[in-house]
C-alpha positions in Angstrom: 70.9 -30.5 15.1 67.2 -30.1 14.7 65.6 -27.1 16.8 62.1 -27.0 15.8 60.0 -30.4 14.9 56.8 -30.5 12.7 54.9 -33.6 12.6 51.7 -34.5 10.3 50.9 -30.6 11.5 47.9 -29.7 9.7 45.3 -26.6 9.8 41.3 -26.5 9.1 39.7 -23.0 9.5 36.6 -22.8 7.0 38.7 -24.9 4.6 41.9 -27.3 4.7 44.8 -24.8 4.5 47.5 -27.9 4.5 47.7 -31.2 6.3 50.1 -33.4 7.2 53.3 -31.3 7.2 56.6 -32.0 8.5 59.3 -30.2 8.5 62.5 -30.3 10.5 64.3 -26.8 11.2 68.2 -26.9 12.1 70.6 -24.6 13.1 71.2 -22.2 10.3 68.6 -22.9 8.0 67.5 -20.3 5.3 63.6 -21.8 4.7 61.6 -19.4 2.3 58.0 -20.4 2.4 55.6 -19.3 -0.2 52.1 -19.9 -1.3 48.9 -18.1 -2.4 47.5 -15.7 -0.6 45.1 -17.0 2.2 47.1 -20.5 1.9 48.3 -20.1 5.6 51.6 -18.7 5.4 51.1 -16.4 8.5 49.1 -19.3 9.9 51.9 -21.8 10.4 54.6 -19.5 11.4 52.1 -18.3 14.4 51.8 -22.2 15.1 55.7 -22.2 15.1 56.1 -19.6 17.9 52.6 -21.5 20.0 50.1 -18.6 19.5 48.1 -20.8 16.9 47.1 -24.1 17.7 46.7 -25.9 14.9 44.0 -28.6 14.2 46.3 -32.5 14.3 49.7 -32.9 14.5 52.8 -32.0 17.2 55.5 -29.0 16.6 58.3 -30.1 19.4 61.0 -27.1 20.1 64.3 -27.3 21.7 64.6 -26.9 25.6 64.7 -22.9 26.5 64.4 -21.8 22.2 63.3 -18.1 21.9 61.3 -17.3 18.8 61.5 -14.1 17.3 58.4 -13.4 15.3 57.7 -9.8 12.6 54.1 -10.1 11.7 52.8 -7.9 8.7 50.8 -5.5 10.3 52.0 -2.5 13.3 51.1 -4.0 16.2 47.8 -1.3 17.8 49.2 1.5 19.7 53.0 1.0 17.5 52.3 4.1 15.8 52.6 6.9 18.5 55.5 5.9 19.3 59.0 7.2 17.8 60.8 4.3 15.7 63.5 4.1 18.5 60.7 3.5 21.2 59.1 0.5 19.1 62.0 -1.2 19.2 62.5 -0.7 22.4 59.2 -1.6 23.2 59.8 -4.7 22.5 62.4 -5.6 25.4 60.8 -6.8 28.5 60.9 -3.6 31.3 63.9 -5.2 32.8 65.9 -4.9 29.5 64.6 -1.4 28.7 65.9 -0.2 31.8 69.7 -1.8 31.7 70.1 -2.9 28.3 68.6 -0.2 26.2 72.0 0.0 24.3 70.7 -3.3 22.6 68.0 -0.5 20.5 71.0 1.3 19.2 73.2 -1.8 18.2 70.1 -3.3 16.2 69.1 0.2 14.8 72.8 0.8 13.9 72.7 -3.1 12.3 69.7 -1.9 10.0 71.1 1.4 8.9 68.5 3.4 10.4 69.5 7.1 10.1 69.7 9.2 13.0 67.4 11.3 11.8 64.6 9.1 11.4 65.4 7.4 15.0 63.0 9.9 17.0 60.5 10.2 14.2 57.1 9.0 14.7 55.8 5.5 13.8 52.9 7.2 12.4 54.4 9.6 10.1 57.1 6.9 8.3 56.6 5.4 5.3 55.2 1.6 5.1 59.0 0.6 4.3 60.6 2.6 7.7 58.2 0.9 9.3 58.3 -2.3 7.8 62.2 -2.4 8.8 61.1 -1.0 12.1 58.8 -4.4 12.7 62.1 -6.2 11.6 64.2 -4.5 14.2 61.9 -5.1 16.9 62.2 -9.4 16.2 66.1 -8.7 15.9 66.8 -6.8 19.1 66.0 -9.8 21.5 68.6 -11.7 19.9 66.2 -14.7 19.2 67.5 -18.2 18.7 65.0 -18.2 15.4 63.8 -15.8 13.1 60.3 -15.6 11.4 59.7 -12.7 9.1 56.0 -12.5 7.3 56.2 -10.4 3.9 59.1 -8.7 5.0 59.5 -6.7 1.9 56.3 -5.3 2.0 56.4 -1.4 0.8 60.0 -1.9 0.6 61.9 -0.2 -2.0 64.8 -1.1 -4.0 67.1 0.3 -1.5 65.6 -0.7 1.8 64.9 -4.7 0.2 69.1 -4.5 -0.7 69.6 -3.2 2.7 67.4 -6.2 4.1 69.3 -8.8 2.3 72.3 -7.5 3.1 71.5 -7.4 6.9 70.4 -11.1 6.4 73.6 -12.2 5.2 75.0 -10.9 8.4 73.2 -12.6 10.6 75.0 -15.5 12.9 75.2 -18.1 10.6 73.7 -20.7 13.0 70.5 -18.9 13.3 67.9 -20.5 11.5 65.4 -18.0 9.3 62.2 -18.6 8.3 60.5 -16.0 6.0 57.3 -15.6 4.2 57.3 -13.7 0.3 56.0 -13.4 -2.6 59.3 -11.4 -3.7 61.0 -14.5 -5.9 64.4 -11.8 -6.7 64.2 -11.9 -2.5 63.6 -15.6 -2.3 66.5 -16.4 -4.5 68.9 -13.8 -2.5 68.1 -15.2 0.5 67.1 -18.6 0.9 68.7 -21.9 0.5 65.6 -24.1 0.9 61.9 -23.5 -0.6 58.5 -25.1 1.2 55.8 -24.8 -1.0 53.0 -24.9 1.5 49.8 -27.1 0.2 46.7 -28.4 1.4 47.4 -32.2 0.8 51.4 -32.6 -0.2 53.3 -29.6 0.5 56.9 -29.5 -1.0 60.0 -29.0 0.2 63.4 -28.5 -1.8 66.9 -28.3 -1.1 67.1 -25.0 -3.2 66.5 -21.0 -3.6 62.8 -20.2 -5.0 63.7 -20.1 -9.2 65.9 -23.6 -9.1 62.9 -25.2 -6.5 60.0 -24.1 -8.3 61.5 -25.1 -11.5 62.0 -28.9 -9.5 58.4 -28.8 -8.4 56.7 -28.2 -11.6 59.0 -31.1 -13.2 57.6 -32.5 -10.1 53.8 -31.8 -10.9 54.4 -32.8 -14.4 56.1 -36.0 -14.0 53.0 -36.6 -11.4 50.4 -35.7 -13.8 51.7 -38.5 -16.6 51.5 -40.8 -13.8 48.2 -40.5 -13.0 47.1 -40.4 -16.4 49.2 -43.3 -17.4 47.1 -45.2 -14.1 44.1 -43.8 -15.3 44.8 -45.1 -18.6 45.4 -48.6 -17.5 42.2 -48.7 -15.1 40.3 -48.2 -18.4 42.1 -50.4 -20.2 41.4 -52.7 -17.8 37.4 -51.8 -17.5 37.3 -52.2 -21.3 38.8 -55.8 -21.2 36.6 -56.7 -18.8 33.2 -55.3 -20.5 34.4 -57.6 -23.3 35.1 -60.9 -21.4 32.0 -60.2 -19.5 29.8 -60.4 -22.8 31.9 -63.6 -24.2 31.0 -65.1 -20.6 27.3 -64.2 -20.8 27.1 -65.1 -24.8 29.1 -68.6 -23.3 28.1 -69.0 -20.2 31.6 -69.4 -18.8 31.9 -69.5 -15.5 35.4 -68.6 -16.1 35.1 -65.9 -17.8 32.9 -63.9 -15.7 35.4 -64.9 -12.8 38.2 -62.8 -14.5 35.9 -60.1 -15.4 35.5 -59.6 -11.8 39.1 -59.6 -11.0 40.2 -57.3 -14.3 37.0 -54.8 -12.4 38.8 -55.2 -8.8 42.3 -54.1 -10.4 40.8 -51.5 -12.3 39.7 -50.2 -8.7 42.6 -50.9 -6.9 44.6 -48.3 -9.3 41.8 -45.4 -9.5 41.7 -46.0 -5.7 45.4 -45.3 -5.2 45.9 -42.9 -8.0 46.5 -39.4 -7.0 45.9 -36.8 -9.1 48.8 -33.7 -9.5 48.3 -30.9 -7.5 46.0 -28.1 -9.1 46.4 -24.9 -7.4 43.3 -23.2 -5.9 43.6 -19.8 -7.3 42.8 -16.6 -5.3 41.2 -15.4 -8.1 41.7 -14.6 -12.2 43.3 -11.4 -13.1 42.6 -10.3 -16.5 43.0 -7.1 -18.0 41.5 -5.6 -21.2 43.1 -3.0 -24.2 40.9 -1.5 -26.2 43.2 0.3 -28.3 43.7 3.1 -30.5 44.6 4.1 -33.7 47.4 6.7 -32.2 51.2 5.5 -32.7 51.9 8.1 -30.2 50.5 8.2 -26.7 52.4 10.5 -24.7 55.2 12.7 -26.1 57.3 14.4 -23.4 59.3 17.6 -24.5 61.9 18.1 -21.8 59.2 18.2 -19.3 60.1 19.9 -15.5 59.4 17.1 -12.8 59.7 18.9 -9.6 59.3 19.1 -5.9 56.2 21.0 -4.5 57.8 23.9 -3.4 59.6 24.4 -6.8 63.0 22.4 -6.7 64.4 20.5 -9.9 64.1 16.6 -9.7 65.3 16.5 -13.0 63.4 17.2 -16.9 62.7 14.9 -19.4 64.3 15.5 -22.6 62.1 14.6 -25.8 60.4 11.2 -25.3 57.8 9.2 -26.6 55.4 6.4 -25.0 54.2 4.6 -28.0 51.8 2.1 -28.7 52.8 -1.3 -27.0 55.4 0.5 -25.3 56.3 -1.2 -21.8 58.2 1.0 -19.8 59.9 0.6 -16.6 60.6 3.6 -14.9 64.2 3.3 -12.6 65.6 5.5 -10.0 66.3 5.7 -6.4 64.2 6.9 -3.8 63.4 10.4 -3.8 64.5 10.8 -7.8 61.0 12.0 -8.6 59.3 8.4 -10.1 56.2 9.5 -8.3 56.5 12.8 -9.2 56.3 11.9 -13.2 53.6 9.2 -12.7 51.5 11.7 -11.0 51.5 15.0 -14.3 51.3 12.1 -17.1 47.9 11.2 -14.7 46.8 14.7 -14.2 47.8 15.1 -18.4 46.0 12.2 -19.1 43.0 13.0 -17.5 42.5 16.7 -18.8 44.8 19.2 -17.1 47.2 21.2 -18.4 50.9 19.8 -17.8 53.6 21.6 -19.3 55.9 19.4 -21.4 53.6 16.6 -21.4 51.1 16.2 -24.5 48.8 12.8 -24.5 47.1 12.2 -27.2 43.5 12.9 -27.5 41.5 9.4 -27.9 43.9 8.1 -24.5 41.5 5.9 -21.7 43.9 5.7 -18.5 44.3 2.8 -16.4 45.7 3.7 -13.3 46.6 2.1 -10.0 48.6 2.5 -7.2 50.4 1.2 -4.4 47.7 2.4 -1.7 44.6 1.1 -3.6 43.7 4.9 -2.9 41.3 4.3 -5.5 39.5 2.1 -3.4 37.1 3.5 -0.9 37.4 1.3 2.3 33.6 2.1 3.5 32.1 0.7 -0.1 31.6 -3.4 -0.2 33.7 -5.1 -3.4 29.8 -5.2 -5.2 28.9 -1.4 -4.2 32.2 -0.7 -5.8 32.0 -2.3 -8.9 27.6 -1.1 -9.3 28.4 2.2 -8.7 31.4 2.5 -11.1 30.0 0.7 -13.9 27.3 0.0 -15.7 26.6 -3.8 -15.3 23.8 -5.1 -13.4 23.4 -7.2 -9.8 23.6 -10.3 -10.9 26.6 -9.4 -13.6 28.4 -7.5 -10.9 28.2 -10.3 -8.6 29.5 -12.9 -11.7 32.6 -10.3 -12.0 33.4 -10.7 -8.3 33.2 -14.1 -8.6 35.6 -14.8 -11.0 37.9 -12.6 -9.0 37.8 -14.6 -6.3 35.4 -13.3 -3.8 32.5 -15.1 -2.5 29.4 -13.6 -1.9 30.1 -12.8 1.9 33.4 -11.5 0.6 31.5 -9.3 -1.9 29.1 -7.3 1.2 32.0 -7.2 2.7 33.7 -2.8 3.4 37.1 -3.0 1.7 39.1 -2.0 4.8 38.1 -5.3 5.8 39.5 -7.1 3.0 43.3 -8.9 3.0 46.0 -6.4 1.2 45.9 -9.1 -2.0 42.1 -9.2 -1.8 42.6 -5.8 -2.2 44.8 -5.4 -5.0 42.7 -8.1 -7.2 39.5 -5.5 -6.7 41.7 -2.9 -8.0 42.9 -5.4 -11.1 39.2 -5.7 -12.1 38.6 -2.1 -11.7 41.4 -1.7 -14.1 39.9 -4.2 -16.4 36.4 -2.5 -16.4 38.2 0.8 -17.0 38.6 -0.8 -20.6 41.9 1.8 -20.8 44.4 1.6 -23.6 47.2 2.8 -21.5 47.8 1.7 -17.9 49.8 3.7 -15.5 50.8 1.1 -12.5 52.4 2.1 -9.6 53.8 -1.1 -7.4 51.4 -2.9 -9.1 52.6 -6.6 -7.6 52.1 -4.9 -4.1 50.0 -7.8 -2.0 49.7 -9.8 -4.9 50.8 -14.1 -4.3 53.2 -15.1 -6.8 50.4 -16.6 -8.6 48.6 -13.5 -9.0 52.2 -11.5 -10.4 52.7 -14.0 -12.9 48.9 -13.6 -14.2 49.6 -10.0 -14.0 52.6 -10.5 -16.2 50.9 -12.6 -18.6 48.2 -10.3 -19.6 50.0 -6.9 -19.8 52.1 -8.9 -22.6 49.3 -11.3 -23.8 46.8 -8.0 -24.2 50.0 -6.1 -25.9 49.0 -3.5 -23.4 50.4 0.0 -23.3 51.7 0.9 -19.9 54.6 3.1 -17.9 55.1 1.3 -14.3 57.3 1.8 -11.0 58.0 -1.2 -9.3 60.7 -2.3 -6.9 60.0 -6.2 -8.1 63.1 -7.0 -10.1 61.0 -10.3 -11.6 58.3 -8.1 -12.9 60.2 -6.0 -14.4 62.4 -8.7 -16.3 59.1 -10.3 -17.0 57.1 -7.2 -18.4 59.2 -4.2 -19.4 60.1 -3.9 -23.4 61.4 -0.1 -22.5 63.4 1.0 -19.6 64.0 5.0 -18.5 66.0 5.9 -15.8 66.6 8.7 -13.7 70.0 9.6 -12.7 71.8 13.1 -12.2 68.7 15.3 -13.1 68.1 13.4 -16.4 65.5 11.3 -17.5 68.0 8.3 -19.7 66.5 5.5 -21.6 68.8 2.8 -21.0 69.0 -1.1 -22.3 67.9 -3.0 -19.4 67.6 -2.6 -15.7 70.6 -4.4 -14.1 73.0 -2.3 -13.9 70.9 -0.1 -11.8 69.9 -3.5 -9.8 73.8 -3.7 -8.4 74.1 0.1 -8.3 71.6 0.2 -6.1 72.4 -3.1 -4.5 76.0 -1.4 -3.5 74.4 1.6 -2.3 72.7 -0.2 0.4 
């Protein structure tokens, strides 16, 4: 039985976002819904729930359906309260005053610990509070869920803990779920809508097996097309011909069927669609310049520890050599962060004990917070100031980023989170390093952007050491893999069996 009807529902801000969708949403449906960022992900689930209207079309709901809707940001005045009281918060005063067991159940559901319970929304980390959003959607027991990017800041653990909580769901409650996490997609989903501004796509299938049935899809598409396009010349050139023999002739014969060979020839270019090209957000390229070093960083049983003195664990002897891609692994609270941030301060000139780059090393770095990124400067203040190009230069840069030239005057704390993170790419790129050091570098990035991101750290051979909690990325990417596990830094031959270690954990 259908709950939620879309009909030729369609969406025009400053540019088409998508037109002429329909979908049909049934009782237990798993719908993962993916597209660049800015494509109007976030803007069609707020049309589902009737706080967007969108520009044609009809969305129809069942009688008395309740919609439970996560959006990706804290909603304003979220943050002072403790993690219990935002999900209570979100019970009508009624509820909150008879039913508050309902915060425990969903906060028991999700794992929360106790401890974290009365903590702050403020002082969590973006994951607690991501799962906090979630709980908030879950404890009104909605007949439908929406969830925007709900892996977000997420780790390992908490995304494992996520799908588990998913799978426990009732099984006749639909879930509709915005990500650019394609691991996530394929755990969770049982249908894929590829959201487009002409033909969006829908598929019977989990993210991998859907995509690989759209791009057979596109392909099969294109050859049409060109195989129409072909013909409509073909047709043109027949008719150039005839049209000479009847002018030469004077057949009046002749220049009739020129005129109908010209009137087919239109017919098909008329009806011929092209295949879908992708608007991209903007290119992401990176740059090595190299360096003559085999060696780039040698670790000799380096001491990774807390700040007030505590063991995380010591290195052993290692080496990061040239066109080394290394993944670093291990749970939350391990000490990734930890390592990331001496090989940084080594890099860049201080004196860490156990760590020894060598000399002619130009670091790339970037992290999850953009921290690099001042959120007062515009994108073109940034990229002046940083380096020497000139206006116009900086301005072409931006461009080809992605960001228009009211995008470009633009403070960064206005920007979108993936607007964001391609600034920080071109930073990178302008850095010219020979060894990158990536924390969560898909963070905000579209699937689009990831899979650019994957091709040129392997296309540019680049040198790097990441942390990421994006299982695809680091199938995609990682040559080298170094784990942490019982106070020992392991190099182990790929990353899944910590993937269902930790997906038992949770």
């Amino acid at each position: 039985m259908s709950l939620i009807n879309i009909r030729a529902l369609g969406v025009t801000l400053s540019t088409g976002l998508f037109a002429n969708l329909n979908l049909s949403i049934a009782a237990g449906d798993r719908i993962g819904l993916v597209a660049a960022n800015g494509r109007g992900k976030s803007t069609l689930l707020k049309c589902i729930t009737g706080a967007f209207e969108p520009t044609t079309g009809e969305i129809t709901r069942a009688r008395g359906l309740t919609i439970g809707h996560m959006e990706q940001n804290l909603p304003a005045g979220l943050e002072r309260l403790t993690f219990r009281e935002a999900v209570l918060g979100a019970l009508s005063p009624e509820q909150q005053e008879s039913e508050s067991w309902r915060a425990d159940v969903t906060l028991e559901e999700l794992e929360v610990p106790e401890a974290l319970r009365k903590r702050p929304m403020a002082a969590l980390s973006g994951g607690w509070q991501r799962i906090a959003l979630v709980a908030r959607v879950r404890v009104g027991e909605p007949d439908v869920l929406l969830l925007d990017e709900p892996t977000n800041h997420l780790d390992l653990e908490k995304i494992a803990r996520l799908e588990n909580w998913l799978a426990t769901l009732p099984r006749d409650m639909p879930v509709i779920l915005s990500s650019h996490d394609r691991a996530f997609l394929d755990a969770v989903t049982k249908r894929t809508l590829f959201l487009r501004p002409e033909r969006s796509q829908l598929f019977a299938l989990p993210y991998s097996r859907a995509r690989a049935a759209m791009d057979e899809a596109d392909a099969a598409e294109e050859r049409r097309f060109e195989k129409e396009m072909k013909t409509a010349q073909q047709l043109r050139q027949q008719a150039a011909k005839l049209n000479n023999i009847g002018i030469n002739s004077g057949s009046d014969l002749l220049v009739v069927k020129t005129r109908q060979l010209k009137a087919r020839a239109e017919r098909i270019e008329e009806a011929a669609k092209p295949a879908h090209l992708e608007r991209s957000a903007g290119a992401i390229r990176l740059a090595n310049r190299g360096t003559h070093a085999k060696v780039l960083v040698t670790l000799e049983d380096a001491a990774v520890e807390t700040p007030d003195g505590t063991l995380l664990f010591r290195t052993g002897q290692k080496f990061i050599c040239q066109g080394d891609r290394i993944a670093l692994l291990g749970l939350n609270g391990t000490g990734k962060t930890r390592l990331v941030r001496r090989l940084r301060q080594a890099i860049e000139g201080a004196s860490e004990p156990g760590i020894k780059p060598t000399p002619s090393l130009v670091l790339g770095y970037g992290d999850q917070g953009l921290s690099d990124l001042s959120d007062e400067e515009t994108p073109h203040g940034t990229i002046i100031h940083r380096f020497d190009v000139g206006d116009q230069r900086a301005r072409s840069l931006l461009a080809g980023a992605g960001f228009s030239l009211e995008m470009q005057g633009r403070p960064v704390g206005q920007l979108s989170g993936g607007q964001k993170a391609r600034l920080g790419m071109l930073v990178l790129r302008l850095t010219n390093p020979n060894f990158y050091l990536l924390d969560e570098p898909t963070n905000h990035l579209d699937i689009e952007g990831q899979e650019a991101l994957e091709r040129e750290l392997t296309a540019q051979e680049a040198s790097c050491l990441f942390v990421s909690h994006d299982r695809a990325f680091v199938r995609a990417v990682a040559n080298r893999f170094w784990l942490i596990e019982r106070r020992r830094l392991v190099e182990v031959d790929g990353p899944e069996d910590f993937f269902e270690e930790t997906a038992l954990l949770a």
